[in-house]
C-alpha positions in Angstrom: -2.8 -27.9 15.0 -6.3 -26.5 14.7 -7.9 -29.6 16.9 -4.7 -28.4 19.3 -6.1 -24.8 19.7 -9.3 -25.7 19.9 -9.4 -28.2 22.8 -6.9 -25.5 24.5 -9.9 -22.6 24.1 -12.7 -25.5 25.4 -10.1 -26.4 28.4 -9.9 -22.2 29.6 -13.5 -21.9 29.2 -14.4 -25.3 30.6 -12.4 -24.3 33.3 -13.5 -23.1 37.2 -13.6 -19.6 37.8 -11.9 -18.6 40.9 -14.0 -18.5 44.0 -16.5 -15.1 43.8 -17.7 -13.2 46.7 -21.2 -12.0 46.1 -23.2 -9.7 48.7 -27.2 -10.1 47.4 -29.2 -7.3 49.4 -33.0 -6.8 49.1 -36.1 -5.4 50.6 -37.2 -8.9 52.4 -36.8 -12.4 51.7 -39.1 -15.4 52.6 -37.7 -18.6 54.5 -39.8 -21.3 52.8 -38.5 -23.9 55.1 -40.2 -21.9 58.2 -42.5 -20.2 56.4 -40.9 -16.6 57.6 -40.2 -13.7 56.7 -37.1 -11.9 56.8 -36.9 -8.2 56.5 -33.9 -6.3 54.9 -31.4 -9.8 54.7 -28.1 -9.8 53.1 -27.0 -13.0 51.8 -23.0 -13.6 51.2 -22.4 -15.7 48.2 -18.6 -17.6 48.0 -17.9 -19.7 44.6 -22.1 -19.7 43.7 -23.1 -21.1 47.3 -24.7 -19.7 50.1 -22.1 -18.9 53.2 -23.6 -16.6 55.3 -27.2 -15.0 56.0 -27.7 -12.1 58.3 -29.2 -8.6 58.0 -28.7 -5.3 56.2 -26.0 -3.3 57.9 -24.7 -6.7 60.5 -23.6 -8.6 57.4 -21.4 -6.8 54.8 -18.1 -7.2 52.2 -15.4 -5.4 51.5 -14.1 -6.8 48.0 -16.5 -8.7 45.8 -19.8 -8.2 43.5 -23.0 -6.7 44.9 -26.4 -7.0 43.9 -28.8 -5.1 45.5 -32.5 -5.7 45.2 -34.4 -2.9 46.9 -38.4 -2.7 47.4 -38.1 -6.1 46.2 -39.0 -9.9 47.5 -36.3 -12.7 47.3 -37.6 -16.6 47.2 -36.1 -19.4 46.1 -35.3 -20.3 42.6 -38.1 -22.3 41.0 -38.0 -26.1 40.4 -40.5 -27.9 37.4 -40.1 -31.4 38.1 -41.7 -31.9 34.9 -40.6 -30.6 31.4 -39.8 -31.6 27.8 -37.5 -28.8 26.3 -36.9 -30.0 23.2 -41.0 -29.6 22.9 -43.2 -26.9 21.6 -47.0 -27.2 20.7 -46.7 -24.6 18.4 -44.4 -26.7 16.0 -47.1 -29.7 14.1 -46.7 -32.9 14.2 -46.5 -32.4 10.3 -43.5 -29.4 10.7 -42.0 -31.8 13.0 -40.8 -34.6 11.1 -39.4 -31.7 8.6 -36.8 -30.9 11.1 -33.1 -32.0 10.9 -32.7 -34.4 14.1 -30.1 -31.9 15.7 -32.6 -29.2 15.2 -34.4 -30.1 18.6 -31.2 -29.7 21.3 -30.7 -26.1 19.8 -34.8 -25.8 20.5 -34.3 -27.5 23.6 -31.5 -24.3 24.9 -34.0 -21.6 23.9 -36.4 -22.8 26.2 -34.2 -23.7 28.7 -33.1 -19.9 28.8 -37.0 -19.3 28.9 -37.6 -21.3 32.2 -34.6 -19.7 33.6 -36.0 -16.2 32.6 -39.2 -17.0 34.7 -37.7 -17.9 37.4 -36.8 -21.5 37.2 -33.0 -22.8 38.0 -33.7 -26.1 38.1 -36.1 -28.3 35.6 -36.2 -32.0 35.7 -36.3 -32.6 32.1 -38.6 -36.4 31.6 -37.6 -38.1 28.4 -35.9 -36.9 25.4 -34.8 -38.2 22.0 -31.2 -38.9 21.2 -30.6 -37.9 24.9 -30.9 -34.1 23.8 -31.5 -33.3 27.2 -28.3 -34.6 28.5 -26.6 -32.7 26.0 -28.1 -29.4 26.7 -27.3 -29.8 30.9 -23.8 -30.1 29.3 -23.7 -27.0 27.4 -25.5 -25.2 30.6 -22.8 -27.4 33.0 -19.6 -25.8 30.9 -20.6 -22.4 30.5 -21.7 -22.5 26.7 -25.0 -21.1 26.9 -27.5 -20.0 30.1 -29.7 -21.4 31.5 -31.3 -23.4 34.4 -29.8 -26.7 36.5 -31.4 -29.4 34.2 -31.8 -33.5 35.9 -31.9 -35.2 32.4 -33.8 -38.4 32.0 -32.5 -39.0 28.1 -34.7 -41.5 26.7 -38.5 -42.5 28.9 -38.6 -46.1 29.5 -42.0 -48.3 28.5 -43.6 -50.9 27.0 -43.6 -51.5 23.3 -46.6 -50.0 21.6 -47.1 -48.1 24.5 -47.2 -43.8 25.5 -43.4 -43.8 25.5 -42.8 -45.5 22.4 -43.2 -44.2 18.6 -46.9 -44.7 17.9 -47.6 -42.3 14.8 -46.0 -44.3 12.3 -46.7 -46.9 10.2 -45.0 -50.6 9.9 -43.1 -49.6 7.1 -40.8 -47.0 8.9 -39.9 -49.6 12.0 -39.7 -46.7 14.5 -39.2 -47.8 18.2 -38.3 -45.6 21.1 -34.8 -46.7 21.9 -36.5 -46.8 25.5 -38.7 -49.6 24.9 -38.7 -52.9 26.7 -40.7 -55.9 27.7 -40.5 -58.2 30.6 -38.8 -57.5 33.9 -34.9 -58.5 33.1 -35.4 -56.4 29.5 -36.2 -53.1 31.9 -33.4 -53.7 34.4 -31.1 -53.8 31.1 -32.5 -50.5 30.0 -32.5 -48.7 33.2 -28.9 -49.5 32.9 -28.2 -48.4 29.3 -29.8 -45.3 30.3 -28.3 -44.2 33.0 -25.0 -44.9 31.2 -25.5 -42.5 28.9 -25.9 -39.3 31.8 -29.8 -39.8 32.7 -30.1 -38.6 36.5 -33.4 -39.7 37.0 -35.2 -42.7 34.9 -38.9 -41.9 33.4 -41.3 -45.1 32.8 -44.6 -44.2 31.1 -46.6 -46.6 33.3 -50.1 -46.2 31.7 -51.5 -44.6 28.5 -51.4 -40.8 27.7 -53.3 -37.9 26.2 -50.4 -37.3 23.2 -49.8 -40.6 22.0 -51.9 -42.8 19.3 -53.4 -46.0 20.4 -53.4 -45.8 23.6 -55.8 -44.6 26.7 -54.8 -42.9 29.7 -56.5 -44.8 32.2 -54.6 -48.1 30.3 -52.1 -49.4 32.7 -49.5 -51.0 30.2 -46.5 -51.9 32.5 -47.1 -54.9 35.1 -46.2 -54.3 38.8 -43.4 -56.7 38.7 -42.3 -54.7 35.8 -42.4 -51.3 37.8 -40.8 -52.6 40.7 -37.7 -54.2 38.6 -37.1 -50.3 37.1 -37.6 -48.9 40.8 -34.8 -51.3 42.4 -32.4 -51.6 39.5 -32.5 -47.4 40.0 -32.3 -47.3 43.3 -29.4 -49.4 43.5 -27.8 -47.2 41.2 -28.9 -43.9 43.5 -31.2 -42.9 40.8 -35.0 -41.8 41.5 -37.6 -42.7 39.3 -40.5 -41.2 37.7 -43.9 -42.4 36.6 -45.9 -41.1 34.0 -49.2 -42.2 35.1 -52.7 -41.1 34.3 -54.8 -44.2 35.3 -56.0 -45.3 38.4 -54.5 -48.5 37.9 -51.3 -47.9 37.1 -50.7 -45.1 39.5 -51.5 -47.4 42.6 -49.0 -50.1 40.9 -46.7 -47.9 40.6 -46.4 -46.4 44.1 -46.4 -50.1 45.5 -43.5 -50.6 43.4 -41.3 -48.1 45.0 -41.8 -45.2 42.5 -40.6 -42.0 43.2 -43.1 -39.4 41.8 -46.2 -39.9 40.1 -46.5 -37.6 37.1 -50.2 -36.6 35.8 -51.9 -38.7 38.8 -55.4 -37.7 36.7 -57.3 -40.6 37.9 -56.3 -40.9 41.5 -58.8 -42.2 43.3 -58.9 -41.9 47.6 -57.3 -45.4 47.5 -54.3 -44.4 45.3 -54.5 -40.7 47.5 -53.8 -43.1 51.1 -51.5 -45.2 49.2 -49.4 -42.0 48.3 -49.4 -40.8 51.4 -48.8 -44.1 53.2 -45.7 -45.0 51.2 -44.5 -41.0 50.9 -44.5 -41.0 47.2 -44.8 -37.2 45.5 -47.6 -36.3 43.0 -46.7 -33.8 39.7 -49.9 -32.9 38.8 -49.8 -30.2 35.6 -53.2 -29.3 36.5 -53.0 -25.8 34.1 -51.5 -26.8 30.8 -55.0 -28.3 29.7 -56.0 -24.6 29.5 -53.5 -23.8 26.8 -54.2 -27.6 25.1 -57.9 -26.6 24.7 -57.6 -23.1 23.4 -54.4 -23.3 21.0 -54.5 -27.1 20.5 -56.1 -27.5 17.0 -54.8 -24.6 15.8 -51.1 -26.3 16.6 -52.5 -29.4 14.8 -53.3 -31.3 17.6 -55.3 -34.5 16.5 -59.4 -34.4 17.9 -58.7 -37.9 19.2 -55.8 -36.6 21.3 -57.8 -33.3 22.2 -60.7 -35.1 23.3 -58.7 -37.4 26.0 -57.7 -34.1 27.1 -60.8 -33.1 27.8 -61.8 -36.1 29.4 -59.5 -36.2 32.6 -58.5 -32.4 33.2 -61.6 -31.7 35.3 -61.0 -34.8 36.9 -57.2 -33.8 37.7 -57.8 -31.3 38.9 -60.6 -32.3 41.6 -57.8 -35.2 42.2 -55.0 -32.5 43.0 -57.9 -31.0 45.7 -58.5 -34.2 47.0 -54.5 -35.0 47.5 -53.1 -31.7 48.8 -56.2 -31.6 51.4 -55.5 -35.4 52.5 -51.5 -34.3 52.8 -50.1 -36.2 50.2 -46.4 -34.4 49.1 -47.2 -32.3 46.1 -44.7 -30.9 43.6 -45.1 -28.4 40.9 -44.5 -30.5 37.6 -45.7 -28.1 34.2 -45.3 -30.5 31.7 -43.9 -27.3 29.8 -43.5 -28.0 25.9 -47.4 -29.0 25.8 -47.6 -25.0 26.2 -45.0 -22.8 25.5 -41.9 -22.8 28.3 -42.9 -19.3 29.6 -46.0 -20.1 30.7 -45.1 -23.0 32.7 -45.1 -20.3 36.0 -49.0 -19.9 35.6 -49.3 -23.0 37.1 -49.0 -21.3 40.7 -52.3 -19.7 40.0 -54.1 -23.1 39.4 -52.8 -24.4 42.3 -54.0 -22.0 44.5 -57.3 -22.1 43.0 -57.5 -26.0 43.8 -57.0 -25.9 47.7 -53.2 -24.5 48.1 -52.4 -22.1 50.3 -49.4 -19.2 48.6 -47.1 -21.1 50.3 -47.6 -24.5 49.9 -47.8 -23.7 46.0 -44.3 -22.2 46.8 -42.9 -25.0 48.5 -44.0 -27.5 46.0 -41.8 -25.6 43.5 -38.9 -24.8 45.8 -38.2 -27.4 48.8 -40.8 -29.9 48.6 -39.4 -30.1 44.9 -35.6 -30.5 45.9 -36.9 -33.1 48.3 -38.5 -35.7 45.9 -35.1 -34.4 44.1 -33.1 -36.0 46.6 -31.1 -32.5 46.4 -31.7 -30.8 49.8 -28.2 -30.0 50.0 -27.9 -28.2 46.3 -31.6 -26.1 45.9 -34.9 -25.5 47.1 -34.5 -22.7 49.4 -32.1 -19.8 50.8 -30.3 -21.6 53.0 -26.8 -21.9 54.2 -25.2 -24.2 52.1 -27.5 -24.2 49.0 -26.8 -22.5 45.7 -27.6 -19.2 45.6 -30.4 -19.6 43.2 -33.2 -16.7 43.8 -35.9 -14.8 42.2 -37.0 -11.5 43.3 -40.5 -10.4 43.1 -43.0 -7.4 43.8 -45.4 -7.9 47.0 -45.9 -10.4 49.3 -45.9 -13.6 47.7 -47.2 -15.2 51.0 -50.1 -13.0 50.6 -50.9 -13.9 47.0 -48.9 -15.9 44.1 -49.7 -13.6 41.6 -45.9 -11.9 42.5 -44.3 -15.5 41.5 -45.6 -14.8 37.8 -43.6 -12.0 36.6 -40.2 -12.6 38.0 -38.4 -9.2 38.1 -35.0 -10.7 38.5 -33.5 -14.1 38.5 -30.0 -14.9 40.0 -28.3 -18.2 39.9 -25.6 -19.3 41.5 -24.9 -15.3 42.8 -25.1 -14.8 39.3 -27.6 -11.8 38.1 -28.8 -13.8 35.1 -32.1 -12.0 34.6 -32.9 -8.5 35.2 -36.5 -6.9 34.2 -36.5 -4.5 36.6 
């Protein structure tokens, strides 16, 4: 009787809510796809999508919600193409393995509601454990708890002994990522497996990386042929891919097999910069978390060797992310939030600014450029007919300057009000 009653409660609050009519009002609003702005709009919201955009006094309802934003700038909800939010630097690798395993999804819904609080309502969430990730989109998906659209990845896909396997153990405890794979037929399997199991986007750690042990990030550790198997074994099943990529190497093998988006990029060199923009792939370059890495990192009990390849390529990144944006190459804004804390993730804008963007183009990599490489025009990425009616509203012009973008005064998703700091 009790498992009766409670699949009966999940059912009701599983359940659709009957279609909501939503007027959202505000001081202006800016049109990322033409780069506008639009004074006094008033955007109708129907069952969490955009129906109708017009002005202040043209464009009104008689029975629904309101939520009126005045003196205040609407832009699109934020996209980070690149998290982990079952991550946080602040918890040791030592703390770490103290933790029951289902202790990291309940982490991973506290940040979520972090990102979502900053203004970001969508993350692309690349690689979990025990597809944590998957779960938490779930909760978020059937009205549980709040927080942001999340594209799961579950488990990153690589090579064994590689950045996406388990590399701080010894041969005694047998731990490998239940991602790894070797050899072109073994990767076609996993991209399968994974996608089985809910991932919407498949991650392949292509090269070495700053946080793992044994391994280099300029190290290219997955062949071509390799690369391209995961690419077209995704594709087929209308799932992008992602590359996690530092070297120069890998990141050029990894465009030319078909790869979505390039995460990190730290190495590019002009060759790999042409090749991008040649073949249309996007860069995700967390050019500011290094910042937090160097100043909090071995106080969190970051290792010196891990510290030190830090060090070594975030100057070079970030020259690299110059270099990219000036040649044209699509850029999106990819944090790498949970190697700093979630709520800082939206001082990336800053950074990219300071290395060549112009306000907007920063925006656009974290609103429409992002929802492009998403392959979700249609859903997010700007106000637009259509689109969910996921918005931030900020002070000032954040054409003008991004520093608006960093302190979201309210967040609405899906005509929701979900945040309010005003």
């Amino acid at each position: 009787m009790k498992a009766i009653v409670l699949a009966a409660a999940a059912a009701l609050i599983a359940a659709p809510a009957a279609a909501e009519t939503v007027l959202i009002t505000a001081e202006r609003m800016v049109d990322v796809l033409t780069g506008r702005t639009v004074e006094k709009p008033a955007i109708l919201v129907e069952d969490g999508r955009i129906r109708q955009i017009g002005t202040q006094g043209t464009l009104t309802i008689t029975d629904g919600k309101r939520i009126d934003l005045p003196g205040l700038t609407l832009v699109p909800g934020f996209i980070d193409m690149h998290v982990h939010l079952t991550g946080d630097p602040r918890i040791s690798p030592m703390d770490s393995l103290l933790k029951s395993d289902s202790y990291w999804p309940v982490l991973g819904a506290v940040q979520a509601r972090k990102m979502l609080d900053t203004g970001f309502t969508t993350v692309r969430n690349v690689g979990s454990g025990n597809f944590d990730d998957i779960a938490i989109k779930q909760a978020i998906d059937d009205g549980w708890v709040t927080g942001p659209r999340i594209v799961p990845a579950g488990y990153a896909l690589g090579a064994t002994g590689g950045h996406c396997d388990e590399t701080f153990f010894p041969p005694s405890f047998e731990r490998t990522s239940r991602g790894v794979a070797d050899g072109v037929d073994a990767l076609r399997a996993k991209v399968r497996e994974i996608r089985k199991y809910g991932a919407e986007v498949i991650k392949v750690c292509a090269t070495g990386g700053v946080f793992s042990r044994n391994t280099e990030p300029g190290q290219q550790q997955l062949r071509e042929e390799e690369l391209k198997a995961i690419a077209d074994e995704a594709h087929m099943w209308g799932v992008k891919v992602a590359a996690h990529a530092h070297g120069t190497s890998g990141i050029k093998a990894a465009i030319r097999a078909g790869i979505d988006t390039i995460e990190h990029a730290s190495l590019i060199d002009d060759e790999g910069i042409k090749l991008a923009k040649e073949r249309g792939a996007f860069l995700s370059m967390d050019i500011y978390n290094t910042d937090y890495t160097q100043s909090e990192g071995k106080k969190n009990g970051v290792l010196e060797d891990n510290l030190r390849k830090d060090r070594e390529v975030a100057d070079v990144q970030r020259e690299g992310f110059r270099r990219a944006n000036a040649a044209g190459v699509r850029m999106v804004f990819g944090s790498d939030a949970g190697v700093m804390p979630h709520d800082m993730a939206v001082n990336q804008f800053a950074v990219m600014t300071r290395f060549g963007m112009t306000p907007l183009q920063a925006l656009r990599a974290a609103t429409s450029t992002a929802a492009e490489a998403l392959g979700r025009e249609k859903d997010v990425g700007a106000i637009a007919v259509g689109r969910f009616a996921d918005m931030v509203a900020v002070s000032g012009d954040p054409l003008a300057s991004v520093d608006p973008l960093l302190g979201a005064k309210a967040v609405v998703k899906g005509g929701v009000l979900v945040t309010d700091r005003r």
